[in-house]
N, C-alpha and C positions, 0 to 999 in steps of 0.2 A: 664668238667663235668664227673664224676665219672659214669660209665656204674652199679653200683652196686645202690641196693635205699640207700638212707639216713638211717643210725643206729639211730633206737628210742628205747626207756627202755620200755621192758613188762609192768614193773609196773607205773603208773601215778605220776606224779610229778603235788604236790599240793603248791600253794604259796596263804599265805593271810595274805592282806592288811588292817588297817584301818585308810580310810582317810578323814581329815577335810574338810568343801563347799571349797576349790579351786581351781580355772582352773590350774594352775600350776598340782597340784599335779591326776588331773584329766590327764594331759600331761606322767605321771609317770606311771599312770595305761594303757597306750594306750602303751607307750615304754616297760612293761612288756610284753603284748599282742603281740606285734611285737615279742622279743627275745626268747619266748616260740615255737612260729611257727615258727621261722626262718629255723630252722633245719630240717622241713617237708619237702620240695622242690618247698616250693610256691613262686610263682613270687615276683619278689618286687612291683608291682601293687598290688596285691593280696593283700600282707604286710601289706600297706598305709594305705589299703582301712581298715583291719581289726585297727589298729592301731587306725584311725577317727571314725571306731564307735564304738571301746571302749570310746574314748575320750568324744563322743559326749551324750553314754549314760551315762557317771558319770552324766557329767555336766545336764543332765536330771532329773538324781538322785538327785544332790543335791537341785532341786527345791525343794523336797519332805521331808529335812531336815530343821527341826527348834531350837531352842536356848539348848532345852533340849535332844533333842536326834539331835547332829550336826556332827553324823560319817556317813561315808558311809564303808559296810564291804564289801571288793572283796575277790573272792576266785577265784584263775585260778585252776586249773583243767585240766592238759596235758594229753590226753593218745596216743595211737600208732595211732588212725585216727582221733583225732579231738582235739579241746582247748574250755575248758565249762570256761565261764566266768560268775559268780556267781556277783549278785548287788545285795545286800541286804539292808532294812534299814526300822525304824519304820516305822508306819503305823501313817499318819496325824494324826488322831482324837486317837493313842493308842488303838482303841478297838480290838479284835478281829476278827469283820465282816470286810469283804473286796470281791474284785471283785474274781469271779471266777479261777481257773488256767484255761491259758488260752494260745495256742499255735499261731505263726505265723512263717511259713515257708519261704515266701517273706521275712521278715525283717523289721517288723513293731513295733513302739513303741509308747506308749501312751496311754491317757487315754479320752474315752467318744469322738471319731474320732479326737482327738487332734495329727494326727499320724506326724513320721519323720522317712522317709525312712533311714534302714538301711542296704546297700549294700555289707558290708565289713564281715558278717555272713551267714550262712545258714537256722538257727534256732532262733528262738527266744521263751522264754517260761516265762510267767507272772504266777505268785503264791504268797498266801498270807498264811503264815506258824502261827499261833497262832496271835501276833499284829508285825509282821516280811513282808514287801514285798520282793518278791527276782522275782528280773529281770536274766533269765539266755542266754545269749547267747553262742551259739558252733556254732564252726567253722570246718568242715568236710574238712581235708587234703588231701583224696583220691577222 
């Protein structure tokens, strides 16, 4: 192990995704989560752990996807202390109205105490952007 820290880019590297309801490719968004952090100097526990609950909130996501609107949009978000992982995707009913934005520091997701612990982030931030929900979780590398 290198006595120096790990070289990260001033500027943030953005990567986004859109993907169809499959666990497979739900598998793809957790392996991007991993590869992004890798380079931080987080444990490989640490890894895992973000890796299953990227994984775990697609697949959450896509409960939230129906016949007409069936993407799910990610956007990772690397900067020098953290990895924002953006889940976006219609709103059930298309309207406008939706739940408050709405923060959880624990790692909690869901809706109306439907929750599922999320262990593998430090944030968690619920938003509903015009008829858009965007689930965001960041991961704090320091």
């Amino acid at each position: 192990m290198s006595p120096w820290p790990a070289a990260v880019a001033a500027e943030p590297k953005t990567l986004h995704m859109l993907l169809d309801a499959d666990a497979r490719l739900a598998a793809a968004a957790g392996g991007v989560a991993r590869f992004l952090s890798d380079g931080a100097g987080l444990e490989n526990d640490a890894l895992l752990r973000l890796q299953s609950t990227v994984i775990e909130a697609c697949k959450n996501a896509f409960t939230h996807l129906s016949g007409n609107h069936s993407h799910l949009e990610i956007t990772f978000t690397r900067f020098s202390d953290r990895l924002e992982v953006s889940l976006s995707h219609p709103n059930k009913l298309g309207s406008s109205v939706g739940p408050p934005a709405t923060e959880h520091s624990s790692g909690a997701i869901g809706n109306k105490g439907d929750s599922t612990s999320l262990p593998g982030v430090d944030r968690v931030q619920h938003e509903t952007h015009g008829n858009q929900t965007v689930t965001r979780l960041t991961k704090y590398f320091a």
